[in-house]
VOPAGU-2260 file (C-alpha; in pm, 1 decimal, decimal comma):
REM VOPAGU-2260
SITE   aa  ch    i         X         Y         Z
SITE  UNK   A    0   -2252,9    -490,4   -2168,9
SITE  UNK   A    1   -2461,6    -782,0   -2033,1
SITE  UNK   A    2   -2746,2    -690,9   -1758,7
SITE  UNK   A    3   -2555,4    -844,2   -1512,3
SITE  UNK   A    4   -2222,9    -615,1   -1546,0
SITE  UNK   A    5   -2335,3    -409,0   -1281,9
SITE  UNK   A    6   -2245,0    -659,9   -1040,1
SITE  UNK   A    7   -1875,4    -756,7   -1167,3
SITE  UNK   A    8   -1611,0    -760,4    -945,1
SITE  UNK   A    9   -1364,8    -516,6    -844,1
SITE  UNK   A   10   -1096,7    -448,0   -1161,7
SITE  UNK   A   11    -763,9    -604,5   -1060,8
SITE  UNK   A   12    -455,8    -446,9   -1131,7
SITE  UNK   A   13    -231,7    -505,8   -1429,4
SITE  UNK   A   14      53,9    -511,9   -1222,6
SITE  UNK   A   15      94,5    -629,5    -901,3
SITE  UNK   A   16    -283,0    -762,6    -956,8
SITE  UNK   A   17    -292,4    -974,1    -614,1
SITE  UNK   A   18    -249,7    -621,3    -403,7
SITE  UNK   A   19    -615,7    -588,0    -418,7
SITE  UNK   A   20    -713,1    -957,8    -386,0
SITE  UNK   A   21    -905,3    -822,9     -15,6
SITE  UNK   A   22   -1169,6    -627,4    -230,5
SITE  UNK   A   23   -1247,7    -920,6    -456,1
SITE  UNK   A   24   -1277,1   -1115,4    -167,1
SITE  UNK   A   25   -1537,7    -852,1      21,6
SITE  UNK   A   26   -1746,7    -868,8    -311,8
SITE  UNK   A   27   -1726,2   -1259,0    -350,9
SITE  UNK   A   28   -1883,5   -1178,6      -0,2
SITE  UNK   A   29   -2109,1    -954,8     -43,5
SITE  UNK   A   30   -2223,9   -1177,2    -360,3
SITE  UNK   A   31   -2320,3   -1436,6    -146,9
SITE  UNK   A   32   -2470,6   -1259,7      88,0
SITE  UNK   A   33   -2742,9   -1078,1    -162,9
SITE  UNK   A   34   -2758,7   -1383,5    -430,1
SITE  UNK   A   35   -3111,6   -1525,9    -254,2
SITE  UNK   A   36   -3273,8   -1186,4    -460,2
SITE  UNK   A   37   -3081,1   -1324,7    -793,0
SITE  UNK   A   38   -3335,3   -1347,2   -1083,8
SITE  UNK   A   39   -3231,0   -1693,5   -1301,1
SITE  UNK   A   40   -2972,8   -1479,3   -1517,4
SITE  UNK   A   41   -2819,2   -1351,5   -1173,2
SITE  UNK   A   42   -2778,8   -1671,9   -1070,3
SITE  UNK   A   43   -2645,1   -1883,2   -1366,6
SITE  UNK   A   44   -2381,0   -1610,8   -1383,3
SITE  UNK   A   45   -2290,5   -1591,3   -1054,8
SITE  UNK   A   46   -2352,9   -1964,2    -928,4
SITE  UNK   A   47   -1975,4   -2034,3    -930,8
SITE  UNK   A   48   -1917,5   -1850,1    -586,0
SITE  UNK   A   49   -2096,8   -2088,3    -437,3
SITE  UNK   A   50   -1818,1   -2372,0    -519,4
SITE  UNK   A   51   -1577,5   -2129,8    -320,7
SITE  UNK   A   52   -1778,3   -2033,0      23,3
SITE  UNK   A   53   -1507,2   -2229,1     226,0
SITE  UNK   A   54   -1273,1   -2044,1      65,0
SITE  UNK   A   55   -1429,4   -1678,1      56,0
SITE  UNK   A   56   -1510,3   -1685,5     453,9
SITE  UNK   A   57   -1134,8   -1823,9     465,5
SITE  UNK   A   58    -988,3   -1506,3     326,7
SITE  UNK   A   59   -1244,2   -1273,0     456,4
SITE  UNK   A   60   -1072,1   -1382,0     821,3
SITE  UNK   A   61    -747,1   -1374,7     699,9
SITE  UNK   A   62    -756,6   -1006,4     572,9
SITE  UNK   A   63   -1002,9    -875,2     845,8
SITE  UNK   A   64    -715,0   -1003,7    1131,1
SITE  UNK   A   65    -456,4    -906,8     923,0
SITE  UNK   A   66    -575,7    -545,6     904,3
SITE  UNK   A   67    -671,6    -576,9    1296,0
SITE  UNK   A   68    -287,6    -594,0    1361,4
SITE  UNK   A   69    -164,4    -363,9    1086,1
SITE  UNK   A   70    -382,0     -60,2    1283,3
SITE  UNK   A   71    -223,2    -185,0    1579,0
SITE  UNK   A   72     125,6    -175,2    1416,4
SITE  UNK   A   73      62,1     111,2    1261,2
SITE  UNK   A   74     -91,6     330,3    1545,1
SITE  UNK   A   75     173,0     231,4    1792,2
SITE  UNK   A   76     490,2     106,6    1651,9
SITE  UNK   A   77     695,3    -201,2    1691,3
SITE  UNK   A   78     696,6    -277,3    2078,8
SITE  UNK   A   79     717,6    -512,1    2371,1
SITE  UNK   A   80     333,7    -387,9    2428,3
SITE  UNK   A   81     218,6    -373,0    2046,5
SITE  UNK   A   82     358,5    -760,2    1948,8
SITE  UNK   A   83     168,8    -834,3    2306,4
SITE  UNK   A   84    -150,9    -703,2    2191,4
SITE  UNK   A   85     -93,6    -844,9    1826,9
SITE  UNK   A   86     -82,9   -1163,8    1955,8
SITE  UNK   A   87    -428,7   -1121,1    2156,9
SITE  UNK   A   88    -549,7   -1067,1    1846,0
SITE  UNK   A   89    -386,5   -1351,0    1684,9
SITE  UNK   A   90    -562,8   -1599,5    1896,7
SITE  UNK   A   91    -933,7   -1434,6    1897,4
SITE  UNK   A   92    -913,9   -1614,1    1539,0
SITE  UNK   A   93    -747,1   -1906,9    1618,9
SITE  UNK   A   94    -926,6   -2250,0    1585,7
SITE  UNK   A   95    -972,4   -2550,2    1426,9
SITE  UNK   A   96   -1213,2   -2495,2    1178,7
SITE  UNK   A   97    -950,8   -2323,4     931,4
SITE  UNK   A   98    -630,0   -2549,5    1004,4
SITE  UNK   A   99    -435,8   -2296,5     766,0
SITE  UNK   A  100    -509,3   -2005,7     921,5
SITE  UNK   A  101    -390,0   -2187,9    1218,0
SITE  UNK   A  102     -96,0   -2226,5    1066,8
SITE  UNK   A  103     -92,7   -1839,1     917,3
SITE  UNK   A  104    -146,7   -1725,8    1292,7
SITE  UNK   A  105     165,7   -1948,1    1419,9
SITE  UNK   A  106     425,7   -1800,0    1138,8
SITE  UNK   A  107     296,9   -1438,2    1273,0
SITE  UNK   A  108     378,1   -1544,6    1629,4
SITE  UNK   A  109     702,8   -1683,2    1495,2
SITE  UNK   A  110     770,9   -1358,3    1320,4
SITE  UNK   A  111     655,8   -1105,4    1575,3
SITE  UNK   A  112     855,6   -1308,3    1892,1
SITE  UNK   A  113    1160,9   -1269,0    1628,8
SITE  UNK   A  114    1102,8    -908,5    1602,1
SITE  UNK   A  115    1061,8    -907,6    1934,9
SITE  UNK   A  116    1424,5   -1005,1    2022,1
SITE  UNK   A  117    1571,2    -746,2    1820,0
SITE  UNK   A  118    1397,5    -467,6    2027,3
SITE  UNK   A  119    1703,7    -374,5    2257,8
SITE  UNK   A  120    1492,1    -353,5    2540,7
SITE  UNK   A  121    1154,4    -287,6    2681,2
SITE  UNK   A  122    1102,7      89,4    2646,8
SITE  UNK   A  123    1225,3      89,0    2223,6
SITE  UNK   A  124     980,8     187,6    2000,5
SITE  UNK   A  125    1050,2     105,0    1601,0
SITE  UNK   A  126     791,5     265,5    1327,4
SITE  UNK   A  127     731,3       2,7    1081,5
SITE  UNK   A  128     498,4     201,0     844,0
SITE  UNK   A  129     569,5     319,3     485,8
SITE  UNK   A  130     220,7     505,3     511,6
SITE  UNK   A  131     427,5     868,4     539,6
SITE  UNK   A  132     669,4     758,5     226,5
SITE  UNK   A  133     420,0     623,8       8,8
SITE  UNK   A  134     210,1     932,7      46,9
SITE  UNK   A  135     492,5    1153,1     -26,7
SITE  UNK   A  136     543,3     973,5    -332,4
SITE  UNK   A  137     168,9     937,0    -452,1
SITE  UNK   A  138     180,0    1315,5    -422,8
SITE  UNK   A  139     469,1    1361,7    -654,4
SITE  UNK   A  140     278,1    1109,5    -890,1
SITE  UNK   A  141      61,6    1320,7    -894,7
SITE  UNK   A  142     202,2    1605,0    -984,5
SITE  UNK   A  143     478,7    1509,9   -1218,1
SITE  UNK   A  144     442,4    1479,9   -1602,0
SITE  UNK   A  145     198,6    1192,0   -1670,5
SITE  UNK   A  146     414,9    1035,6   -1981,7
SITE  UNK   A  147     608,5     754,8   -1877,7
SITE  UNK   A  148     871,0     832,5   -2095,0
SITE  UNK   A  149     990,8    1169,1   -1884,9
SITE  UNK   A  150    1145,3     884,2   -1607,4
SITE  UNK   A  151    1282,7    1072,8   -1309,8
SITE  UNK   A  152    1353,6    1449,7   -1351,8
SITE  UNK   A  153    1436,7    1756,7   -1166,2
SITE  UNK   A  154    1044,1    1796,7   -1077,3
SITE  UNK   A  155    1213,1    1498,9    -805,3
SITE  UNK   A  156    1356,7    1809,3    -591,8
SITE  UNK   A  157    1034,2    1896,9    -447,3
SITE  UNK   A  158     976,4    1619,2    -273,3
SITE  UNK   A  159    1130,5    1770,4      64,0
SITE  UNK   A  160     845,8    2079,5      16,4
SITE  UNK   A  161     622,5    1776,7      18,6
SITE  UNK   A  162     708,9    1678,2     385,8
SITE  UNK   A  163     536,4    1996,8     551,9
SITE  UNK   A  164     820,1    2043,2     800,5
SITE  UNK   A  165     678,1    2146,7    1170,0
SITE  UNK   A  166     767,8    2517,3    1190,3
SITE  UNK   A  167     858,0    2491,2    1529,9
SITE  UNK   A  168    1089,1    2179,4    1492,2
SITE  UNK   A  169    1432,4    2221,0    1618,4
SITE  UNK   A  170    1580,5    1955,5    1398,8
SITE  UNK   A  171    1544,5    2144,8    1048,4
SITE  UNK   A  172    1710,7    2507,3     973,7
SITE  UNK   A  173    1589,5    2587,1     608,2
SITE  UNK   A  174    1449,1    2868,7     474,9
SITE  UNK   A  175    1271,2    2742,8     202,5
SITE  UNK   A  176    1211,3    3074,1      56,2
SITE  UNK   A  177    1570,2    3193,1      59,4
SITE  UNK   A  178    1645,6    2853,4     -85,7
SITE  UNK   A  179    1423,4    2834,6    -377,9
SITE  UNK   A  180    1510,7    3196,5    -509,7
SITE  UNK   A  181    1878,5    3114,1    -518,6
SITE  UNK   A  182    1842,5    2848,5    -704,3
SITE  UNK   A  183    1876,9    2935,6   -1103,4
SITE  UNK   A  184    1797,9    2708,6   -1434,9
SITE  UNK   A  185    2133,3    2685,0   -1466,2
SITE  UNK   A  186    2164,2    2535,1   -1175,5
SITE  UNK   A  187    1902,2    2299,0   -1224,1
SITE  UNK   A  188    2007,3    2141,6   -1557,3
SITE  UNK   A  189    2334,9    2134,5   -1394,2
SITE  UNK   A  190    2233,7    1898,2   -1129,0
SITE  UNK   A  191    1997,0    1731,0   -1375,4
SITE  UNK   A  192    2307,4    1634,0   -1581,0
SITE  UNK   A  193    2530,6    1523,7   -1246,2
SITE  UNK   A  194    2253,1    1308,3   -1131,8
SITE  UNK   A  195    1976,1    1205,5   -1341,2
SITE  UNK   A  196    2040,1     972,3   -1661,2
SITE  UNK   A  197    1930,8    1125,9   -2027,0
SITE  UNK   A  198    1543,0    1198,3   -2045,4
SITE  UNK   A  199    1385,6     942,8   -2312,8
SITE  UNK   A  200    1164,3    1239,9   -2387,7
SITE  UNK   A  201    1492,1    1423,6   -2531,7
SITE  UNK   A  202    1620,7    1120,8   -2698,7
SITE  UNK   A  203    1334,6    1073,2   -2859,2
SITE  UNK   A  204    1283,6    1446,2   -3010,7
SITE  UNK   A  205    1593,2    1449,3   -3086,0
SITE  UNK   A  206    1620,6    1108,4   -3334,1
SITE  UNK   A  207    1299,6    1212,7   -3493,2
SITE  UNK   A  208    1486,5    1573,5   -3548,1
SITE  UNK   A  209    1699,0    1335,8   -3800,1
């Protein structure tokens, strides 16, 4: 509620609160960047960032080569010509003003000439992005009941109409039409009894029915 809340950093998650640490780091940036038109409150409040400019421009490197070579990655796959240009990259931001991201940019050498040797040859191609998976599953998030409590339940089966299948593909025969009408309730809290474990929501309503 303070005058200055307008200018508070990104909110960091509960869990898994370091996931987001590159947007804190673009406004401790940013900060620094605008704090010569501070008025006096502005800058009591906000005077600590300037104990950590080594460290800000440290990390703003860090995550802006990092996301350099997850496009790359990303775009093209694991490959003799990808870990090539990733380590172009690499040494555009080598130097010895930051000896530790010196060191970060030798363990992602190290790592990517490991990958490297497990490509079988020169012409392999690996996808190393969950982008596709964690989309599908955002979707059903977003989509399936919103109490915790429900856990995993037959709502889970519609993750494969999630995928958007090519209809020209040759590698899936499904009618998804045909499918879904002969499927019955029955069936469903058959399956839901063979595979899922018991619904909290149930066990709940049903030691309040006592």
């Amino acid at each position: 509620m303070k005058p200055t809340a307008y200018l508070l950093p990104p909110r960091q998650r509960s869990i898994a609160r370091f996931m987001n640490l590159s947007k804190t780091v673009k406004w401790a940036a940013s900060m620094l960047g605008i704090q010569s038109g501070f008025n006096e409150d502005q800058q009591k409040a906000f005077d600590f960032l300037n104990s950590y400019k080594g460290l800000i421009r440290e990390l703003g490197i860090v995550f802006e080569m990092v996301n350099v070579l997850l496009r790359i990655l990303k775009n093209e796959g694991l490959c003799y010509g990808s870990i090539a240009a990733c380590i172009e990259k690499c040494s555009l931001y080598n130097g010895p003003i930051y000896p530790k991201i010196e060191r970060l940019i030798c363990r992602i050498k190290d790592y990517l000439q490991g990958e490297k040797e497990k490509l079988p040859d020169s012409q392999t191609l690996w996808h190393v992005s969950s982008d596709v998976i964690e989309s599908l599953f955002g979707l059903y998030k977003s989509r399936k009941a919103s109490n915790s409590l429900h856990g995993v339940t037959p709502f889970a089966l519609s993750l494969p109409l999630f995928t958007k299948t090519h209809r020209e593909s040759s590698t899936i025969h499904c009618d998804f039409k045909q499918a879904l009408e002969s499927v019955f309730m029955a069936n469903l809290k058959q399956w839901n009894t063979d595979n899922l474990i018991v619904n909290q929501v149930n066990r709940r309503i049903q030691a309040f029915k006592k």
